[in-house]
Backbone as CSV, one residue per row, in Angstrom:
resi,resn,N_x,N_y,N_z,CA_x,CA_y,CA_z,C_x,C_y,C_z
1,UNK,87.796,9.154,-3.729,87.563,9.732,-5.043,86.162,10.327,-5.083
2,UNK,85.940,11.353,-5.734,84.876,12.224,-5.606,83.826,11.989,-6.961
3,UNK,82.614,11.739,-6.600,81.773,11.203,-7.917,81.657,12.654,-8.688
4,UNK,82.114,12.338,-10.071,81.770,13.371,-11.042,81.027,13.709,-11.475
5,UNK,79.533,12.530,-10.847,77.923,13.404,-11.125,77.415,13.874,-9.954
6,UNK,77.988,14.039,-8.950,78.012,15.140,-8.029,77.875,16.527,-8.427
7,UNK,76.602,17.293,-8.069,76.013,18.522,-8.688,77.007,19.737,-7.439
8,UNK,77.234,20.194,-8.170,78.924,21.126,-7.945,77.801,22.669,-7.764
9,UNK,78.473,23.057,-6.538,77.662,24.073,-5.962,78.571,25.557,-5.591
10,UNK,78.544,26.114,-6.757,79.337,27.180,-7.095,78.546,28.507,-7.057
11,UNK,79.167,29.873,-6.981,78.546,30.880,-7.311,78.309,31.472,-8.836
12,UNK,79.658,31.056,-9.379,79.931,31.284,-11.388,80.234,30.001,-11.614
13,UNK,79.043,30.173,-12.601,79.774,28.503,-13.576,80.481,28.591,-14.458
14,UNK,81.032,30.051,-14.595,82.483,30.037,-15.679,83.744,30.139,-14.728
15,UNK,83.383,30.161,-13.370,84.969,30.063,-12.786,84.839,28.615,-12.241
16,UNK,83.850,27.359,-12.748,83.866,25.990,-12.145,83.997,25.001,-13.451
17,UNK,84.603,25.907,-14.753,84.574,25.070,-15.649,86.441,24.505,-15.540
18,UNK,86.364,23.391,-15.935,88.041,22.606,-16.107,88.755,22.156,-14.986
19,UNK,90.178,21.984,-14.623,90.238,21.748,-13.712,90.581,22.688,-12.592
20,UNK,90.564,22.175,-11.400,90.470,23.232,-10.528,88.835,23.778,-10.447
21,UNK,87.887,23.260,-10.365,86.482,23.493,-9.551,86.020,23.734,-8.711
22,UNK,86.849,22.424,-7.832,86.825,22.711,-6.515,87.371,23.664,-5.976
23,UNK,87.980,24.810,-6.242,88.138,26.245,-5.663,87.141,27.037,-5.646
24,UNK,86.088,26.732,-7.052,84.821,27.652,-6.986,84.307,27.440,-5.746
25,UNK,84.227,26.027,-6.001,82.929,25.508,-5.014,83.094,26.012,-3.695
26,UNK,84.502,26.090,-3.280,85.369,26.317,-1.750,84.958,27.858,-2.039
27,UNK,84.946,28.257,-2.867,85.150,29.981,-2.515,83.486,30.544,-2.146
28,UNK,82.406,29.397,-2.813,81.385,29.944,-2.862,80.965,29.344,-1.444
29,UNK,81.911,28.400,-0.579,81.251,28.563,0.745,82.030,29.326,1.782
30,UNK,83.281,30.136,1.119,83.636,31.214,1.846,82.796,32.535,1.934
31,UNK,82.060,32.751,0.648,81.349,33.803,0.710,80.226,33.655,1.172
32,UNK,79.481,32.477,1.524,78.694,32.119,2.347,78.906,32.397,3.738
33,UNK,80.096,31.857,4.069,80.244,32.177,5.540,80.751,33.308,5.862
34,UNK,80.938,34.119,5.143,81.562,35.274,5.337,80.209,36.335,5.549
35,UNK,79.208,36.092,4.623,78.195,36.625,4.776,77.632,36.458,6.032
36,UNK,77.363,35.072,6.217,76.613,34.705,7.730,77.308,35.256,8.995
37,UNK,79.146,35.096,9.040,79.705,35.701,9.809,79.136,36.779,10.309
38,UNK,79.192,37.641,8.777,79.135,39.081,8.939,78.112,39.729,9.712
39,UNK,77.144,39.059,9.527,75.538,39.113,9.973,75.008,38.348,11.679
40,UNK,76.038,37.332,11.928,76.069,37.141,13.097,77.041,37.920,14.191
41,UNK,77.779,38.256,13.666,78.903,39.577,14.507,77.752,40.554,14.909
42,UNK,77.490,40.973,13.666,76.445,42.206,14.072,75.095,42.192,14.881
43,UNK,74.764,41.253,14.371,73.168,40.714,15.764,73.771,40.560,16.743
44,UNK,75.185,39.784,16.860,75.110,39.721,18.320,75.976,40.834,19.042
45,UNK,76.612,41.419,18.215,76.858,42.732,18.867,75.833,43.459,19.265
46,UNK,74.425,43.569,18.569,73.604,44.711,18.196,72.616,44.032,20.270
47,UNK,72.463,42.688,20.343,71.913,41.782,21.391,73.352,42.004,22.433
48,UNK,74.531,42.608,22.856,75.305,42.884,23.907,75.398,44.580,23.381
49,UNK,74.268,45.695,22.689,74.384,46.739,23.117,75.160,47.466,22.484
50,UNK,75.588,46.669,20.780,76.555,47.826,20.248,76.234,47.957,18.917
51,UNK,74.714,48.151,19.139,74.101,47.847,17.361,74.840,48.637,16.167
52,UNK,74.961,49.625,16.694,75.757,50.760,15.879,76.903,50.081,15.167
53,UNK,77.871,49.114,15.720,79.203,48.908,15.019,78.996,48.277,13.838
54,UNK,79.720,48.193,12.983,79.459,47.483,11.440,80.780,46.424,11.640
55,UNK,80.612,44.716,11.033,82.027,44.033,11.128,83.382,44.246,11.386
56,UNK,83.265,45.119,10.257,85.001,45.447,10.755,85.382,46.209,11.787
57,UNK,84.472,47.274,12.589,84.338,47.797,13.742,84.347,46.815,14.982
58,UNK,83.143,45.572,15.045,83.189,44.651,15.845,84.834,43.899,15.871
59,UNK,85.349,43.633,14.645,86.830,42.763,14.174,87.487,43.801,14.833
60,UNK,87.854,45.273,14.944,88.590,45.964,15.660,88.684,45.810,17.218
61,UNK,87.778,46.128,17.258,87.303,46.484,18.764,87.336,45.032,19.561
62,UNK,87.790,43.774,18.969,87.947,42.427,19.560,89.136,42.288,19.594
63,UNK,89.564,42.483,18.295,91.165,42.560,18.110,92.322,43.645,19.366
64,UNK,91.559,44.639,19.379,92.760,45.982,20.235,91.859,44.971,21.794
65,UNK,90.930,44.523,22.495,90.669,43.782,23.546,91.324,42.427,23.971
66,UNK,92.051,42.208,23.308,92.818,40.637,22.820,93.966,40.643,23.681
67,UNK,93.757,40.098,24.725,95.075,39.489,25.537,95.608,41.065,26.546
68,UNK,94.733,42.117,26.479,94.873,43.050,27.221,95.915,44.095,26.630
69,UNK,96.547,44.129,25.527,97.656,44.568,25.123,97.579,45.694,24.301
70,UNK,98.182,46.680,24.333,97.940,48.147,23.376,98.122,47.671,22.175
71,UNK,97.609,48.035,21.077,98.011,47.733,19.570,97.714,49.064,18.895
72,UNK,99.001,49.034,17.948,98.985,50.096,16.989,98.172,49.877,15.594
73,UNK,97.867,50.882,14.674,97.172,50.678,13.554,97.484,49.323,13.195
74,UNK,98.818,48.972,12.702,99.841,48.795,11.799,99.903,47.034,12.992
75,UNK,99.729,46.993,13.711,99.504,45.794,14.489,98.122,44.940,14.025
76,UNK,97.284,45.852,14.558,95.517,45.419,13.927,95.676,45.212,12.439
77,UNK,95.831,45.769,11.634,96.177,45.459,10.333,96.775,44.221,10.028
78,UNK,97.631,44.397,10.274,98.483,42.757,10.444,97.688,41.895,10.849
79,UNK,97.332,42.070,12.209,96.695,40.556,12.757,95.468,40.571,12.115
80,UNK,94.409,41.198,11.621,93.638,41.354,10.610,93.578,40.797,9.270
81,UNK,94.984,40.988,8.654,95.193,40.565,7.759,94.511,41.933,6.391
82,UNK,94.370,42.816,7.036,93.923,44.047,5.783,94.785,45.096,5.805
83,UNK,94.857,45.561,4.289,95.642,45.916,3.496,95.198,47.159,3.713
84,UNK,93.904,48.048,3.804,93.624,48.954,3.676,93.584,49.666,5.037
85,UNK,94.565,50.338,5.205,94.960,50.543,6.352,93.680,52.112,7.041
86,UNK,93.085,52.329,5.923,92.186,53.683,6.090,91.039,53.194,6.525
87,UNK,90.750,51.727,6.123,89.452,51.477,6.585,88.978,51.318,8.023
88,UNK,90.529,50.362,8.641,90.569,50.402,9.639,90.924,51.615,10.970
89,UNK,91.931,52.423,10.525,91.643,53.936,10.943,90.575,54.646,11.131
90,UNK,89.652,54.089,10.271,87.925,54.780,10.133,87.462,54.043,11.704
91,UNK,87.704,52.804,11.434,87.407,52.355,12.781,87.309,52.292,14.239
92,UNK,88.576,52.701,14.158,89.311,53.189,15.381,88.743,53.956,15.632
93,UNK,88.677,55.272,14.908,87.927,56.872,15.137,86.925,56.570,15.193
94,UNK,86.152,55.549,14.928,84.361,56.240,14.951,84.170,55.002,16.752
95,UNK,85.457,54.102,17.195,84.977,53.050,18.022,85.298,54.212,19.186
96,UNK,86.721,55.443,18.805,87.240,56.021,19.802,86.039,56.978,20.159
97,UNK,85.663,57.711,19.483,84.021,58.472,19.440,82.972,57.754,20.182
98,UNK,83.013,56.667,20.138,81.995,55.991,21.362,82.309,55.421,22.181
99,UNK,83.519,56.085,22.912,84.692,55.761,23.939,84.234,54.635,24.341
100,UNK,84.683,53.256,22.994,84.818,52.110,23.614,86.556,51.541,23.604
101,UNK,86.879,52.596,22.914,88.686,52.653,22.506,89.089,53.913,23.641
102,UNK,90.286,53.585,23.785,91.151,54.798,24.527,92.702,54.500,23.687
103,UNK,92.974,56.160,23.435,94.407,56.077,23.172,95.554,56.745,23.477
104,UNK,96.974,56.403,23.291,97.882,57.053,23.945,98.718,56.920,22.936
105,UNK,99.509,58.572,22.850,100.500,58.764,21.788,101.812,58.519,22.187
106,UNK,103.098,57.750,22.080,104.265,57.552,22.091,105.141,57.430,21.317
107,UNK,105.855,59.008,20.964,106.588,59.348,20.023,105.649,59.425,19.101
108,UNK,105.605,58.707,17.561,105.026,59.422,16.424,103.673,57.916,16.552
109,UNK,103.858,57.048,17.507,103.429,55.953,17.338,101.744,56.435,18.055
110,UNK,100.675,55.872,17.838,99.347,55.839,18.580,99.222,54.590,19.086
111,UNK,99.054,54.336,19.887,98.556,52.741,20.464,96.660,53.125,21.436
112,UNK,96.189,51.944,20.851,94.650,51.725,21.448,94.664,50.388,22.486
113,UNK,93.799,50.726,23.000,93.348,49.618,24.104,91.966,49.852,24.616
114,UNK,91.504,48.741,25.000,89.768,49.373,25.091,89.648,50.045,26.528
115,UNK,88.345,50.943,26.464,88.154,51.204,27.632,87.595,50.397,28.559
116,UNK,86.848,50.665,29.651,86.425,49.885,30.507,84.537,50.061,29.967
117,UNK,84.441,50.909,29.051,83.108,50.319,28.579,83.052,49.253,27.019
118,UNK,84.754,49.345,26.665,85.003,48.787,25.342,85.076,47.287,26.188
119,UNK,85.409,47.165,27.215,86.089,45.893,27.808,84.673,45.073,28.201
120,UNK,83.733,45.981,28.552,81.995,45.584,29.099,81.277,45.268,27.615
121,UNK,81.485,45.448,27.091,80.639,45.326,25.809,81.124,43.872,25.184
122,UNK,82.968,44.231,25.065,83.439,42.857,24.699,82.388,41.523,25.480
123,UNK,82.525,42.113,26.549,82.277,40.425,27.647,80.857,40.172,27.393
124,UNK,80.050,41.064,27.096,78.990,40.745,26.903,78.442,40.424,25.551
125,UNK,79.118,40.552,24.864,79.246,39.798,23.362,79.682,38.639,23.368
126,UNK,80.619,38.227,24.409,81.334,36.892,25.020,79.741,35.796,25.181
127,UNK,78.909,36.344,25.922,78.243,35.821,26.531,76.838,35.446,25.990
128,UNK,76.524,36.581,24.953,75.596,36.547,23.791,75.877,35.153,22.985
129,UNK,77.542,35.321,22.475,78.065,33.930,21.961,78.249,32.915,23.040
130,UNK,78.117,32.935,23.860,78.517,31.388,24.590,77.169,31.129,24.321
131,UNK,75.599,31.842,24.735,74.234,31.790,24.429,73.892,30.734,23.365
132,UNK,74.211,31.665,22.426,73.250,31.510,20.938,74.215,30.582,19.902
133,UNK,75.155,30.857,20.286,76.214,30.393,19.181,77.013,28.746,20.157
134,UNK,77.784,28.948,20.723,78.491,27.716,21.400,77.447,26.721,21.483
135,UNK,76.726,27.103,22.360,75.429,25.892,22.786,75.388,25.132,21.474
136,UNK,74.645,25.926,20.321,74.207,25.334,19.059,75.463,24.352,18.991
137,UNK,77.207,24.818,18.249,77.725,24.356,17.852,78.081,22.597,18.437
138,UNK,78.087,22.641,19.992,78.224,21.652,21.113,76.882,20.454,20.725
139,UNK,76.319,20.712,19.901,75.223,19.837,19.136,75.982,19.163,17.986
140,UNK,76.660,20.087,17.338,76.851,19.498,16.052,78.419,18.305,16.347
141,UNK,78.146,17.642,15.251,78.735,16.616,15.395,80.363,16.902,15.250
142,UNK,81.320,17.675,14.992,82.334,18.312,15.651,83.011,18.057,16.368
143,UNK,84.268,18.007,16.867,84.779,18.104,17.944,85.962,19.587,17.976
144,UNK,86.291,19.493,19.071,87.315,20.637,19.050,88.526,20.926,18.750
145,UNK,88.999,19.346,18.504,89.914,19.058,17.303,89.577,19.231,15.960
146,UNK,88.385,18.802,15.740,88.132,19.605,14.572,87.965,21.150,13.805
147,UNK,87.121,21.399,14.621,87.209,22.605,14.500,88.632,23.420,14.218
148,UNK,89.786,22.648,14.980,91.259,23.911,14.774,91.954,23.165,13.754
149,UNK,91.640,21.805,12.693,91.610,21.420,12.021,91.379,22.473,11.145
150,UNK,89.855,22.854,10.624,89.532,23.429,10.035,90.198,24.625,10.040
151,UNK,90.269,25.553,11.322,91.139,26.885,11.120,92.208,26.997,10.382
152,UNK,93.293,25.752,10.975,94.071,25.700,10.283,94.534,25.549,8.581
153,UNK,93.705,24.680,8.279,93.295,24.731,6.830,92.989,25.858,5.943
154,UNK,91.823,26.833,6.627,91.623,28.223,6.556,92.529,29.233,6.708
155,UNK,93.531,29.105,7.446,94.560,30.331,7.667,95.454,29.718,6.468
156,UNK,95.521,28.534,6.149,96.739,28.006,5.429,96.728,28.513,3.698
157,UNK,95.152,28.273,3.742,94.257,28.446,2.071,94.243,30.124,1.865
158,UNK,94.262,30.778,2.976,94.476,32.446,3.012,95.653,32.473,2.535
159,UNK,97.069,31.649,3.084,98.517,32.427,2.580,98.295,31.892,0.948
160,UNK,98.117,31.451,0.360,97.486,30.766,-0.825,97.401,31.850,-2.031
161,UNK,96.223,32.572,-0.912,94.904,33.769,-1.314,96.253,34.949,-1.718
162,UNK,96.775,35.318,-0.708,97.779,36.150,-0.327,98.932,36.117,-1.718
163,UNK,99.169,34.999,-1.765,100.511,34.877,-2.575,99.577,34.679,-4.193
164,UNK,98.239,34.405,-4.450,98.232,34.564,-5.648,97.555,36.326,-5.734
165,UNK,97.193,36.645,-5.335,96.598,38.261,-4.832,98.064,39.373,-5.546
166,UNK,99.042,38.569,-4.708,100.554,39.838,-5.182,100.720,38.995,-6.616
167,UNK,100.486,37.849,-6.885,101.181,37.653,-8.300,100.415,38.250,-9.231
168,UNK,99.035,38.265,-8.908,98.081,39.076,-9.697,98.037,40.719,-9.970
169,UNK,98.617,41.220,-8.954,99.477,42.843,-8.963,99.986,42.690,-10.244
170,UNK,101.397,41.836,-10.211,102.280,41.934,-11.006,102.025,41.887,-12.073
171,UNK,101.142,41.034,-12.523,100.958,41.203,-13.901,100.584,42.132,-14.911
């Protein structure tokens, strides 16, 4: 049971009033980490040589490198989980422009896959993070069961996100 004079660490204190709080509180350390994410993608992209890319560029360009496999817009999107299918198109084009993408047209379909300088950059972003990032985490008290604990929880609290997102359309 959770003490109720526990000082509740939210971003709005009108979305932490009644019940249901604890979503503020959860959301205000999603946007926390989302921020830090965001900001550690990019240093350590910017420290393996690809200062130029912005998040969702880095999220592309990891995603179409993933298991070696061509992916279409409409694939990345999906496994992404974004809706805005233009943003990521922006991506593509500005990653294909710094031929770290290569693509091939089949039928009406485009499929990407990285090049062999998209594939060098990946690994060395690999390695930036095994550096700066793994080491640290291998400190913290954690395990690696935990950790996919947590993912899981996180991917689960997204379909959540997802299904109140379309009910909120509807209305």
């Amino acid at each position: 049971m959770s003490d109720p004079t526990r000082r509740r660490i939210v971003s709005s204190r009108h979305l932490a009033e009644g019940d249901g709080w604890e979503a503020s509180e959860f959301e205000y350390g999603l946007i926390i980490a989302y921020n830090a994410f965001s900001r550690w993608m990019t240093r350590c992209m910017a420290a393996a040589g690809g200062a130029e890319l912005s998040p969702l560029e880095i999220l592309v360009l990891h995603n179409v490198n993933h298991r070696g496999r061509d992916k279409r817009l409409t694939d990345i999107c999906f496994l992404l989980n974004i809706e805005d299918t233009h943003t990521v198109n922006y991506a593509l084009r500005k990653l294909m422009k710094l031929e770290l993408l290569a693509s091939e047209k089949r039928g009406k379909e485009v499929f990407y896959r990285t090049s062999t300088t998209g594939e060098a950059l990946c690994d060395q972003y690999r390695k930036v993070r095994g550096q700066c990032l793994l080491d640290g985490l291998s400190r913290m008290d954690l395990s690696g069961d935990e950790l996919r604990e947590i993912a899981t929880n996180l991917r689960s609290l997204s379909g959540q996100y997802d299904q109140a997102s379309r009910a909120a359309a509807s209305l």
